[in-house]
TORROKOL-326821 format. One line per field, with one value per residue (C-alpha): residue number from 0; residue in one letter; chain; y negated, x, z negated. Coordinates in pm, 1 decimal. Each point is the difference from the previous one (the first is absolute). Layout:
residues N
seq = NUM | ...
type = A | ...
mol = A | ...
py = Y | ...
px = X | ...
pz = Z | ...
This chain:
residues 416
seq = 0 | 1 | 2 | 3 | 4 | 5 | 6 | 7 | 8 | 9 | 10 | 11 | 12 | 13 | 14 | 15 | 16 | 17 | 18 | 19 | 20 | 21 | 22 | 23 | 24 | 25 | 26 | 27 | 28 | 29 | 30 | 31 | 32 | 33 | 34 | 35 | 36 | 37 | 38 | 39 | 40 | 41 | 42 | 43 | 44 | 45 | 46 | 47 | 48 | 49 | 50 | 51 | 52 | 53 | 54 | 55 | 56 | 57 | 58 | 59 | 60 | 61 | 62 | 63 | 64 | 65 | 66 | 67 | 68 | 69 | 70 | 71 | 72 | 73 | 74 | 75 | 76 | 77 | 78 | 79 | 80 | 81 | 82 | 83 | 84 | 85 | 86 | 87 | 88 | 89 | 90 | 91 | 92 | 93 | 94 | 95 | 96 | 97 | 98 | 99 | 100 | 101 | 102 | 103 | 104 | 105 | 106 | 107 | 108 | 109 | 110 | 111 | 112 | 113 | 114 | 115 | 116 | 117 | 118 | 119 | 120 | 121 | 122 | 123 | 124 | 125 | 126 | 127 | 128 | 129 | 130 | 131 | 132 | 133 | 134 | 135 | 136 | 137 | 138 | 139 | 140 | 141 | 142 | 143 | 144 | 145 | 146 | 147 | 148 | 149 | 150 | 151 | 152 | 153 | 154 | 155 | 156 | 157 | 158 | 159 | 160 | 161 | 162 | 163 | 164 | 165 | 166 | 167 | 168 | 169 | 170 | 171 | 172 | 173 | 174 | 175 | 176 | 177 | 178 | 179 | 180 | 181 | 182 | 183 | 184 | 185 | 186 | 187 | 188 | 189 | 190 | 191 | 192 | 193 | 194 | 195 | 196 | 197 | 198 | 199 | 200 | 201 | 202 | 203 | 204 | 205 | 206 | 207 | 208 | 209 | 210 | 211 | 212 | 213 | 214 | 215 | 216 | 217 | 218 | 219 | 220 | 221 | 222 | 223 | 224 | 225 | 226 | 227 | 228 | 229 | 230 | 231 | 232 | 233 | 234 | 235 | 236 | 237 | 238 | 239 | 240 | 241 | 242 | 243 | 244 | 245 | 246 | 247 | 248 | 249 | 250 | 251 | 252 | 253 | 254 | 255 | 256 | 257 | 258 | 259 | 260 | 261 | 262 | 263 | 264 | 265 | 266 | 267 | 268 | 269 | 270 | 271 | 272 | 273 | 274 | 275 | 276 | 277 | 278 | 279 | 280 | 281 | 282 | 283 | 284 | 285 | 286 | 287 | 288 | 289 | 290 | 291 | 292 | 293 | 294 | 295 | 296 | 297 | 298 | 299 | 300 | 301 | 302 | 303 | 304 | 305 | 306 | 307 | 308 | 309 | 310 | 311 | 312 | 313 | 314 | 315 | 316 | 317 | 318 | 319 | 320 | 321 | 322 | 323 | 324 | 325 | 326 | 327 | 328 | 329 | 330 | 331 | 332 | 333 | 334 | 335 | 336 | 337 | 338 | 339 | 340 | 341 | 342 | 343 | 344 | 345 | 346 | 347 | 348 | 349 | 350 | 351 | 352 | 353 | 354 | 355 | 356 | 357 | 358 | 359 | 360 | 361 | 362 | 363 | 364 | 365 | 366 | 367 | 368 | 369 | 370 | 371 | 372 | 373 | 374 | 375 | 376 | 377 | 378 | 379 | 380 | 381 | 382 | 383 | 384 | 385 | 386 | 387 | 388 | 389 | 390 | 391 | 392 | 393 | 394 | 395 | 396 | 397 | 398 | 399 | 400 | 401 | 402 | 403 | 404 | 405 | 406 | 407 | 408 | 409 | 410 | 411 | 412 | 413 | 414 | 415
type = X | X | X | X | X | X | X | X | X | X | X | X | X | X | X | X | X | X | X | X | X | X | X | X | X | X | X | X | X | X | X | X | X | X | X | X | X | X | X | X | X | X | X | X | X | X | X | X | X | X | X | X | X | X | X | X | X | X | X | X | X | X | X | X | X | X | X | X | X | X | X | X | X | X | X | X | X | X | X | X | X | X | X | X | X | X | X | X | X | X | X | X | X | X | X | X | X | X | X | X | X | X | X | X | X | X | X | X | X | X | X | X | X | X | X | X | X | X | X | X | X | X | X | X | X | X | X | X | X | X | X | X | X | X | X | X | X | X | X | X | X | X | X | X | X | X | X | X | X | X | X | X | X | X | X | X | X | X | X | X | X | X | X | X | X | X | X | X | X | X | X | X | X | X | X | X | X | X | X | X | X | X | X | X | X | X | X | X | X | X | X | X | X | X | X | X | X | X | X | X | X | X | X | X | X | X | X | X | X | X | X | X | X | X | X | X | X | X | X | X | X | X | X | X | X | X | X | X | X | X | X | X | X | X | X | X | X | X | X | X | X | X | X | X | X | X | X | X | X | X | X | X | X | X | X | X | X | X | X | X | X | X | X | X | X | X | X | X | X | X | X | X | X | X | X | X | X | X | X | X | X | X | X | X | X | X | X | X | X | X | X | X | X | X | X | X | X | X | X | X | X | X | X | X | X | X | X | X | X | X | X | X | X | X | X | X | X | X | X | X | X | X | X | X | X | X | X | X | X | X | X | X | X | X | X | X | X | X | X | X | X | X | X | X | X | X | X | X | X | X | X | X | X | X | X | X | X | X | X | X | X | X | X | X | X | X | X | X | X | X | X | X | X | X | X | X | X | X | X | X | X | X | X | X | X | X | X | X | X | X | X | X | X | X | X | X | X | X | X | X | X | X | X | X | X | X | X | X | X | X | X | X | X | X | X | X
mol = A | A | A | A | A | A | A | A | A | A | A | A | A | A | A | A | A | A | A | A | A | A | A | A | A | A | A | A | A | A | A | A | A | A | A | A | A | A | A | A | A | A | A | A | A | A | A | A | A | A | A | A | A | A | A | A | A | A | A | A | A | A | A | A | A | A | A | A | A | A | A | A | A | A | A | A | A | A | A | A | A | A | A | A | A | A | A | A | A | A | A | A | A | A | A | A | A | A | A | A | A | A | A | A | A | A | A | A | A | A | A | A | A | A | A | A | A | A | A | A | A | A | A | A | A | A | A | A | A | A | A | A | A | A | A | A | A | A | A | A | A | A | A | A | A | A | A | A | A | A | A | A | A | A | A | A | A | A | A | A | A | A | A | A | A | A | A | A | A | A | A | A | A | A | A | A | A | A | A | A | A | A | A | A | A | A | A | A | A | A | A | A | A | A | A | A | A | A | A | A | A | A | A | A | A | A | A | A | A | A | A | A | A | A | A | A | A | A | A | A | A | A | A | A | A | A | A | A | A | A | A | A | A | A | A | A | A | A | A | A | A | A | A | A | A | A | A | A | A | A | A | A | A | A | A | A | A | A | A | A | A | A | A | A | A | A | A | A | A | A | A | A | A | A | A | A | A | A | A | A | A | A | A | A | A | A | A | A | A | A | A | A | A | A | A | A | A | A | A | A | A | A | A | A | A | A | A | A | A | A | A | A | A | A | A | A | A | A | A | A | A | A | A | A | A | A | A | A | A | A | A | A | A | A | A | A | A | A | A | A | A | A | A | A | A | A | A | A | A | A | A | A | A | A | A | A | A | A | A | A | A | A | A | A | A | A | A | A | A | A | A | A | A | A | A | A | A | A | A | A | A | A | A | A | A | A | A | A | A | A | A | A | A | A | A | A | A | A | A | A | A | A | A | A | A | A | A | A | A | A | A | A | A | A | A | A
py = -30587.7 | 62.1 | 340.2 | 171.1 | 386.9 | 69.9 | -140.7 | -78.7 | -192.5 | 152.8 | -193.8 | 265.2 | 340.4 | 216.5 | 263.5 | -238.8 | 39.8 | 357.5 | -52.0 | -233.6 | 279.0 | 257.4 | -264.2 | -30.8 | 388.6 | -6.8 | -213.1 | -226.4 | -49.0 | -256.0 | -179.8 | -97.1 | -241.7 | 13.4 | -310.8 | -295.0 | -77.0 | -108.5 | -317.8 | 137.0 | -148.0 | 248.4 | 21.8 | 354.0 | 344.0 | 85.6 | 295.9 | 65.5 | 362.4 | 135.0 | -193.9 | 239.4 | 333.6 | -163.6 | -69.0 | 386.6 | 147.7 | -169.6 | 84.2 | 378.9 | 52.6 | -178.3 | -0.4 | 309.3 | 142.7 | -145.6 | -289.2 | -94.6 | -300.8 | -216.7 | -239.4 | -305.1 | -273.4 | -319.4 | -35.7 | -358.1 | -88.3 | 293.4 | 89.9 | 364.9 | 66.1 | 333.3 | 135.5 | 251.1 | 147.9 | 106.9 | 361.7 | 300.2 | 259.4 | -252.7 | -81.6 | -138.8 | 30.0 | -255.1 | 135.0 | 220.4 | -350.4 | -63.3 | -395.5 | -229.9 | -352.8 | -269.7 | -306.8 | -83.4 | 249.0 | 322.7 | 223.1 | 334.5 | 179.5 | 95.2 | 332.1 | -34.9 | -136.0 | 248.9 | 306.3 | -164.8 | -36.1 | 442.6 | 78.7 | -218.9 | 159.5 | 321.8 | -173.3 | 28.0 | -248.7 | -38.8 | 113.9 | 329.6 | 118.5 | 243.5 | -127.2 | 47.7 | 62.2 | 342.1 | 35.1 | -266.3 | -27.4 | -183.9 | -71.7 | -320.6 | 59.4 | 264.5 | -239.9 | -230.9 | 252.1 | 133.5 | -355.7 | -86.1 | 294.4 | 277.0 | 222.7 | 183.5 | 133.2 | -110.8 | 341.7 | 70.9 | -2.8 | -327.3 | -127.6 | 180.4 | -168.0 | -364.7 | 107.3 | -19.7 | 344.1 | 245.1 | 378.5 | -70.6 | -312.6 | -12.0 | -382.1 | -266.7 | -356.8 | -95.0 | 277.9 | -123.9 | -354.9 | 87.5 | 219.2 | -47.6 | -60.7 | -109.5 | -186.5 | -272.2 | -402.3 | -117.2 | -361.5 | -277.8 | -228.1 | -356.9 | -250.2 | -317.4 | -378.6 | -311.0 | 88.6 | 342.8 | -67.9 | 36.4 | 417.3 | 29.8 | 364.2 | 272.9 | 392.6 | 213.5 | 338.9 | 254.2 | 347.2 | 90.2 | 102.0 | -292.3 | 5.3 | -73.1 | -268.7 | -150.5 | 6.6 | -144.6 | -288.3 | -43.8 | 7.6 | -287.8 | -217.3 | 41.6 | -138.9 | -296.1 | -106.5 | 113.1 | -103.6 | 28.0 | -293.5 | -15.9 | -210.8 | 63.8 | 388.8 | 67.5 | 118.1 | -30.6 | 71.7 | -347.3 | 117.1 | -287.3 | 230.7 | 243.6 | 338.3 | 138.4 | -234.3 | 171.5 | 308.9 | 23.6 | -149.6 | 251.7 | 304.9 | -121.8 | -57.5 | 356.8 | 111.0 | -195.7 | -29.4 | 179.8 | 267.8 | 100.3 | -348.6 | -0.1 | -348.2 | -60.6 | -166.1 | -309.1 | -208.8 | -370.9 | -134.9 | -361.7 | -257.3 | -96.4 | 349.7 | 311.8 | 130.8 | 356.0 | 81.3 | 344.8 | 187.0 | -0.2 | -228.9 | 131.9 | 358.6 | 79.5 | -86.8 | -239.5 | -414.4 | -237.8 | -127.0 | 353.6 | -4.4 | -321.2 | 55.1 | 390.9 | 132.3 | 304.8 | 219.9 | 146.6 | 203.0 | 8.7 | 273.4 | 164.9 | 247.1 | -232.3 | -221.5 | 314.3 | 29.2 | -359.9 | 26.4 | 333.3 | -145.4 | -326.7 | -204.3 | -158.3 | -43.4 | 141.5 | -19.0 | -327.5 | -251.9 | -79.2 | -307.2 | -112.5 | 72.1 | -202.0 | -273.2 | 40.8 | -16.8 | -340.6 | -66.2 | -271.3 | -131.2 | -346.7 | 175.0 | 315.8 | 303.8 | -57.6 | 280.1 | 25.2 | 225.4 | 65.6 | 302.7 | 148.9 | -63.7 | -145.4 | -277.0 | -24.7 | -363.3 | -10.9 | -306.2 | -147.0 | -18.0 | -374.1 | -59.2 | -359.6 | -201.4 | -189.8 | -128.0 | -368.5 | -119.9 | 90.1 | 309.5 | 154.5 | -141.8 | 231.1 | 312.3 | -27.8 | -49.3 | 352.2 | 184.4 | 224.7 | -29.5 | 311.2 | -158.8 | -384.4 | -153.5 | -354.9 | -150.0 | 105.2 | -85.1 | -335.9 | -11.6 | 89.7 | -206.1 | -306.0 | -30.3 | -36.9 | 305.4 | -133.4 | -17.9 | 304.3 | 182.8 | -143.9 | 47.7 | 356.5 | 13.5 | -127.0 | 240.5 | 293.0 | -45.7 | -36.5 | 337.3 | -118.7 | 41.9 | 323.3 | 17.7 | 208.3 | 34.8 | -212.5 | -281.8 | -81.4 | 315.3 | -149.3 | 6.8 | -122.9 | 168.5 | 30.1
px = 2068.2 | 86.6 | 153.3 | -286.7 | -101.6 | -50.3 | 295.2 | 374.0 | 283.5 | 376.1 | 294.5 | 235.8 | -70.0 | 144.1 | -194.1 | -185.1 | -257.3 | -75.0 | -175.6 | -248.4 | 16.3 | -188.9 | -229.1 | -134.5 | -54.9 | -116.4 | -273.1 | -84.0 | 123.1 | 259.7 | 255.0 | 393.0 | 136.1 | 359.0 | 156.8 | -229.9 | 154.7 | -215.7 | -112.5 | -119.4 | 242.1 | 162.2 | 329.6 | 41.2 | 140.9 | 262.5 | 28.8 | -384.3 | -3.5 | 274.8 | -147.0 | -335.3 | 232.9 | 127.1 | -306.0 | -152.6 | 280.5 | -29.8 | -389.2 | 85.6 | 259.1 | -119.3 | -434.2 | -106.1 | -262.4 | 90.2 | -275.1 | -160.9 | 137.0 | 59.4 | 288.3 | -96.9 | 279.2 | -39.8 | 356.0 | -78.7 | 47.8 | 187.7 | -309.2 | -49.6 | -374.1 | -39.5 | -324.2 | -32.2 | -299.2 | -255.0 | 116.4 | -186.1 | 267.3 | 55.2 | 159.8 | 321.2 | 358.0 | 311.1 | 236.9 | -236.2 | -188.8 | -382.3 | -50.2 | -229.6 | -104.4 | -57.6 | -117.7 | 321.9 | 221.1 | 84.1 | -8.2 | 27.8 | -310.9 | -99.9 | -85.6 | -348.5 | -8.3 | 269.6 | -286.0 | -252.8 | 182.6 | 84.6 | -356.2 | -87.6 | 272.1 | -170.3 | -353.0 | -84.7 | -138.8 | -12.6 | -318.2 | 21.6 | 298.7 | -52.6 | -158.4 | 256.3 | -339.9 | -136.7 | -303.0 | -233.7 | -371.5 | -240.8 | -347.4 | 13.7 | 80.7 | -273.7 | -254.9 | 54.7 | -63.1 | -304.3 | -158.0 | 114.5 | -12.7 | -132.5 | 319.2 | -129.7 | 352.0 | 362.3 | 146.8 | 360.2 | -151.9 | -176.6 | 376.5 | 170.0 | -238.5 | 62.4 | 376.4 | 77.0 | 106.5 | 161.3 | 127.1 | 306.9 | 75.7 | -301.3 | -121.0 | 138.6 | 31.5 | -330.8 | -140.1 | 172.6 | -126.3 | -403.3 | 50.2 | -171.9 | 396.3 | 323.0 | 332.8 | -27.8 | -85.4 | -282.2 | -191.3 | 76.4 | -246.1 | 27.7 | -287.5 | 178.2 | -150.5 | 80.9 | 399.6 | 134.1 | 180.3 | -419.9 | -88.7 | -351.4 | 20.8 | 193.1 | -52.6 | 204.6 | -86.1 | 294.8 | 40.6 | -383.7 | -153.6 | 35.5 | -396.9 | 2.3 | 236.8 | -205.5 | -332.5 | 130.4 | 119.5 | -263.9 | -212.3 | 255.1 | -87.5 | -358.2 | 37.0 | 136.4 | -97.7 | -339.1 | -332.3 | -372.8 | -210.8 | -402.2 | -189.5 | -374.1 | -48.4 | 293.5 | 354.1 | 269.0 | 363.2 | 245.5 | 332.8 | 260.3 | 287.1 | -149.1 | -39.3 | 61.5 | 323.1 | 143.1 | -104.2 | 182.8 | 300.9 | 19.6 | -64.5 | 289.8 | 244.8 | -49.9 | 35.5 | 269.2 | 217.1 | 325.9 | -48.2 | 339.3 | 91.1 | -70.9 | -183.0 | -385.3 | -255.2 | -26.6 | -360.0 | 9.6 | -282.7 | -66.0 | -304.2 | 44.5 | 140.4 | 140.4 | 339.8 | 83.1 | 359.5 | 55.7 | 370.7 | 98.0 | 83.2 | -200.4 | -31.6 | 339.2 | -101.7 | -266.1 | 31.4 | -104.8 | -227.3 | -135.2 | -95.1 | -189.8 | -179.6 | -107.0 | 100.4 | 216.8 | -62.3 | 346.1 | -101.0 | 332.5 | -269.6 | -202.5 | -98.4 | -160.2 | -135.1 | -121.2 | -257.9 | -93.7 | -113.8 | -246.1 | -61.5 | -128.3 | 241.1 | 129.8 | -228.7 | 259.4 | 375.1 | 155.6 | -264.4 | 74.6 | 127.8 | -306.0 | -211.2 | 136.0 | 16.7 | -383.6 | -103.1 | 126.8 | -162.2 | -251.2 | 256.4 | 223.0 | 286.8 | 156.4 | 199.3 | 392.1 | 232.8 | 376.1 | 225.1 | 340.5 | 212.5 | -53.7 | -327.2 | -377.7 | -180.4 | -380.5 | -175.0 | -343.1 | -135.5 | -353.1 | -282.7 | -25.6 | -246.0 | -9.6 | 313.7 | 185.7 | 232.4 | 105.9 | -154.9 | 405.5 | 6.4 | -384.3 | 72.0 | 344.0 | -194.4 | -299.4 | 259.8 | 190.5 | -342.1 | -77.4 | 329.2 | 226.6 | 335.4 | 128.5 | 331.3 | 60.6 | 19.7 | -331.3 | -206.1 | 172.1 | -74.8 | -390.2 | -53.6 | 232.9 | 192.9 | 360.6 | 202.2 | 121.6 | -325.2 | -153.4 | 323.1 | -108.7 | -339.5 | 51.8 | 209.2 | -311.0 | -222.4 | 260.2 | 22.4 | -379.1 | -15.3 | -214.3 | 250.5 | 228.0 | 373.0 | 171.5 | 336.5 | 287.4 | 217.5 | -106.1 | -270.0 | -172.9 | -351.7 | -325.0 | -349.9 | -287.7
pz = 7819.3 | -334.4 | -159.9 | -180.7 | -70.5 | 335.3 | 162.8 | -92.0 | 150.5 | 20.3 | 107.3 | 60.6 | -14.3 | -314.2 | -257.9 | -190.0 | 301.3 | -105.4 | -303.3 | 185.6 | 261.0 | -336.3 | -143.1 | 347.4 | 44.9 | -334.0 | 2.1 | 287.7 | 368.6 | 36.3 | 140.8 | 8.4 | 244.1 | 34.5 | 129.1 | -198.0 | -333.9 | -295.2 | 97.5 | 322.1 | 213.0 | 266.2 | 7.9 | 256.4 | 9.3 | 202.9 | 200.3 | -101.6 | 211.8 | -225.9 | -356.3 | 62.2 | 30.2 | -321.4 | -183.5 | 145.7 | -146.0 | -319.2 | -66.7 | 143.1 | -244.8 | -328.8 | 22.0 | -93.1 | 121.2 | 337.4 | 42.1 | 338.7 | 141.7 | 297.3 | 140.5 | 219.3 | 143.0 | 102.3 | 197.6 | 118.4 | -400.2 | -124.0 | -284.6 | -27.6 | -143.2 | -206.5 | -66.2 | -328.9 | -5.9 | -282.3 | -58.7 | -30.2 | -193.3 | -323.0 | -123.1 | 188.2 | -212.4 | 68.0 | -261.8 | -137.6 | -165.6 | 205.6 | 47.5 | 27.0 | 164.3 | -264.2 | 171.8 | 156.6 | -163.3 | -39.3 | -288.4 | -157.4 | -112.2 | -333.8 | -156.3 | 64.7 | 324.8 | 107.6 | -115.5 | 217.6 | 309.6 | -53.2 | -10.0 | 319.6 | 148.2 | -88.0 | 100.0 | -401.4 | -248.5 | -362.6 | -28.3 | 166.8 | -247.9 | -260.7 | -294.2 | -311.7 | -222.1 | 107.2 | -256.0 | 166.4 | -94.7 | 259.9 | -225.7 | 135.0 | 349.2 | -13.6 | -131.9 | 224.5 | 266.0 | -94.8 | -70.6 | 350.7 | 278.8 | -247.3 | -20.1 | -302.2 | -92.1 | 63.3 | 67.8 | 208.4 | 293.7 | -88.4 | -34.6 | 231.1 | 290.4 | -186.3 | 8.1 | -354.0 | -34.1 | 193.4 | -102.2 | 86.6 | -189.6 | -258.4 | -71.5 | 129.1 | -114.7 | 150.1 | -177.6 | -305.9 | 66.9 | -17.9 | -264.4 | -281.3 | -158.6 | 140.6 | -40.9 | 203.8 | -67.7 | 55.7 | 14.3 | -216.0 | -60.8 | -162.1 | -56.5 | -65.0 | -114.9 | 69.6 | 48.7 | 49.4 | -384.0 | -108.0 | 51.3 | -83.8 | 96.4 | 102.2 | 141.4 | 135.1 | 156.1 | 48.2 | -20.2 | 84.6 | 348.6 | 269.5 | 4.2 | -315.6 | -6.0 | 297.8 | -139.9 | -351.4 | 223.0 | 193.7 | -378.4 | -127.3 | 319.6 | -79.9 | -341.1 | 114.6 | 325.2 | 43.3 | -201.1 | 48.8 | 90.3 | -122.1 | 236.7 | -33.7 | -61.5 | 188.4 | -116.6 | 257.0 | -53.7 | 98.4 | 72.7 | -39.7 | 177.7 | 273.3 | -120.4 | 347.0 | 9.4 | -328.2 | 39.7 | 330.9 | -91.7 | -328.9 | 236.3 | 191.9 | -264.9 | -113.5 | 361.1 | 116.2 | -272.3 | -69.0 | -283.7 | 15.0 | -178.1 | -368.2 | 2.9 | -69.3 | 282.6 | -220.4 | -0.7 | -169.3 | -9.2 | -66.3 | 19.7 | 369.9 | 154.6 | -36.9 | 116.0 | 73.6 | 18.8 | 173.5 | -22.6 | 350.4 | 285.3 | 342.2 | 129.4 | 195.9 | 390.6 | -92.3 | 89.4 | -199.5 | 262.5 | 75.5 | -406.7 | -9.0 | 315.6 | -126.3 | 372.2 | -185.6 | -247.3 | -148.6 | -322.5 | -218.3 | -177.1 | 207.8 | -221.3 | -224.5 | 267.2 | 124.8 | -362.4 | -71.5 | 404.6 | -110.0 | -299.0 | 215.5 | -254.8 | 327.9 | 327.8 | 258.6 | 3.9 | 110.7 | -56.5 | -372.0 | 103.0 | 241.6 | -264.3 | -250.6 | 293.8 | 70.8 | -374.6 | 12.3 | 296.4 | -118.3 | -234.4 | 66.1 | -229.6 | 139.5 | -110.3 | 17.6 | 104.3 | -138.5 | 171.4 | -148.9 | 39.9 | -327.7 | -55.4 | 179.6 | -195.1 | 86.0 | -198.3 | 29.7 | -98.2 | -174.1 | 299.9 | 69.0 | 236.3 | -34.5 | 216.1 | -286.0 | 279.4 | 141.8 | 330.4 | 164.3 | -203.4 | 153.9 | 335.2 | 21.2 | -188.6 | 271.7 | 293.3 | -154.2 | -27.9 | 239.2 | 193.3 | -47.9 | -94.2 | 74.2 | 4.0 | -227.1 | 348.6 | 99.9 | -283.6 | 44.0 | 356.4 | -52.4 | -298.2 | 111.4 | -322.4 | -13.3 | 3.6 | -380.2 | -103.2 | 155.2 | -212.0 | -298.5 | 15.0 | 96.3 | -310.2 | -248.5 | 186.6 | -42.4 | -386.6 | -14.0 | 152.0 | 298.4 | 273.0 | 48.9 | 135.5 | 213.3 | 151.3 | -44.8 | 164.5 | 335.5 | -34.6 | -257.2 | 45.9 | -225.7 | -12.7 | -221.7
């Protein structure tokens, strides 16, 4: 097994450990096994009852806040196993610097990501803080209202019960957020033509109420995915991207992202698909398989998530992306999913409900459909391809957007 964030390899034991020892506290429940160097090969600690003294005494006298932790040996090898666990008092101090797991190493954090581990430590998030802007207006929030669940008048109580205000505190930067003003980016929106050098188009929407900014977007997808169809006397509306697709993924861009960034939710929009681009890797405590199943619903805002649900701008929390899933439903090209640690990438693609694909290609897509998730090796054993082909064709499908991935390494696993 190789080193990753979850789990690192020490030859000997000395106080490079103990910054390993934070980013796990920090951020994610991990482990260091002492006695396996960095190829993985074990090469033993001696006298592996007094080495755990060592190491307690070590994370006792240099982590502060003391983290929770456990010590396991394996004497028939000489590997001691310790367990850091995902702390609840962040965040955790070696040397008075917090850390953090990159991949495989570790690493101080930043500024930024040393202010967000403090107000989970205090069970706070960005959006509950004071707003710096005091002299808020809420036309548009009150609009909306009325149109929606007939709240004639946004009044202090109105926001207190929404928990935008408080007396103690005033606004904060939810408040400030579907105010009718604020400081914050917005969305970024880019038609492009036939190469992202062409820009046939550009909007961006900053500094106004998030309701704003959403229903401007969802105005700009109308112009250019949507049109109405005569046949006989009647008009229908064809949408080329699903509305319900879009709409979701917007909502949850707004939701989900982090406003504490200064970065826009950025839209391109081109012929064959959009992309969304939302600042943000995944809620903290959230898997990537959890995500693209829609079992969890971690609100980074909750606040916010907490109007676009009364305002029925999403359907409940947590099923954005089944939604988007189920708009594509009767469509051979699917939504893609990027998930990177700084931010989410949603691509919806053109409906195409004709199969443009090669005899090998459909027989692969129709052996993925309706099974949950398959291995390379399955597909090949189902469809009696060879494993090189089955890889390849996987690949074609992939790129197409037909076929999803998930996982990595030996836990890589296909679906549709």
């Amino acid at each position: 097994m190789r080193e990753s964030r979850i789990l690192q390899y020490k030859k000997s034991i000395s106080n490079t450990f103990l910054k390993t020892v934070s980013a796990y506290a920090n951020y994610r429940t991990g482990e260091i096994r002492f006695g396996i160097d960095d190829n993985g090969h074990v090469v033993g600690i001696e006298n592996t009852e007094d080495a755990c003294l060592d190491l307690e005494n070590r994370i006792n006298d240099s982590i502060s806040p003391k983290p929770d932790y456990s010590l396991d040996i394996n004497k028939r090898i000489g590997v001691i196993t310790l367990t850091v666990k995902d702390g609840l008092h962040k965040p955790y101090f070696y040397k008075s610097k917090a850390y953090k797991r990159n991949d495989s190493a570790t690493i101080e954090v930043d500024t930024l990501e040393l202010t967000r581990l403090i107000l989970e430590g205090q069970n706070k998030s960005f959006e509950s803080l004071k707003s710096k802007k005091q002299d808020l207006s809420f036309e548009r929030l009150e609009k909306a209202f009325q149109a929606t669940i007939g709240i004639k008048k946004i009044t202090k109580d109105v926001l207190k019960t929404l928990e935008l205000f408080s007396e103690s505190e005033g606004y904060n930067n939810a408040a400030e957020l579907v105010a009718d003003e604020n400081d914050f980016h917005g969305i970024d929106i880019v038609r492009f033509g036939d190469n992202i050098n062409i820009l046939l188009d550009r909007e961006t929407f900053e500094h106004i109420s998030v309701l704003d900014q959403f229903e401007k977007t969802m105005n700009q997808y109308r112009k250019y995915y949507q049109y109405e169809e005569i046949k006989g006397t009647l008009r229908k509306t064809v949408e080329v991207i699903p509305e319900e697709a879009f709409r979701e993924a917007i909502a949850n861009a707004i939701i989900h992202r982090t406003w504490d960034l200064n970065a826009h939710i950025r839209v391109a929009m081109y012929e064959d698909k959009i992309d969304i681009m939302s600042p943000g890797g995944l809620p903290k405590g959230m898997t990537e398989e959890e995500y693209l199943e829609g079992q969890v619903s971690i609100l980074r805002n909750p606040i916010i998530g907490n109007i676009f649900f009364r305002l029925h701008h999403i359907e409940r929390f947590g099923t954005g992306v089944k939604r988007i899933n189920s708009a594509y439903e009767n469509s051979d090209m699917k939504p893609q999913f990027g998930l990177f640690e700084n931010f989410i990438k949603i691509t919806l693609p053109v409906v195409q409900l004709k199969t443009l694909l090669s005899p090998d290609e459909k027989l692969v897509f129709q052996t993925l459909s309706g099974n949950k998730k398959m291995s390379s090796t399955e597909v090949a054993e189902l469809t009696g391809f060879g494993k090189t082909k089955v890889v390849s064709l996987l690949k074609s499908l992939i790129e197409q957007g037909y076929v999803k991935v998930v996982g990595s390494g030996r836990g890589t696993r296909y679906l549709t």
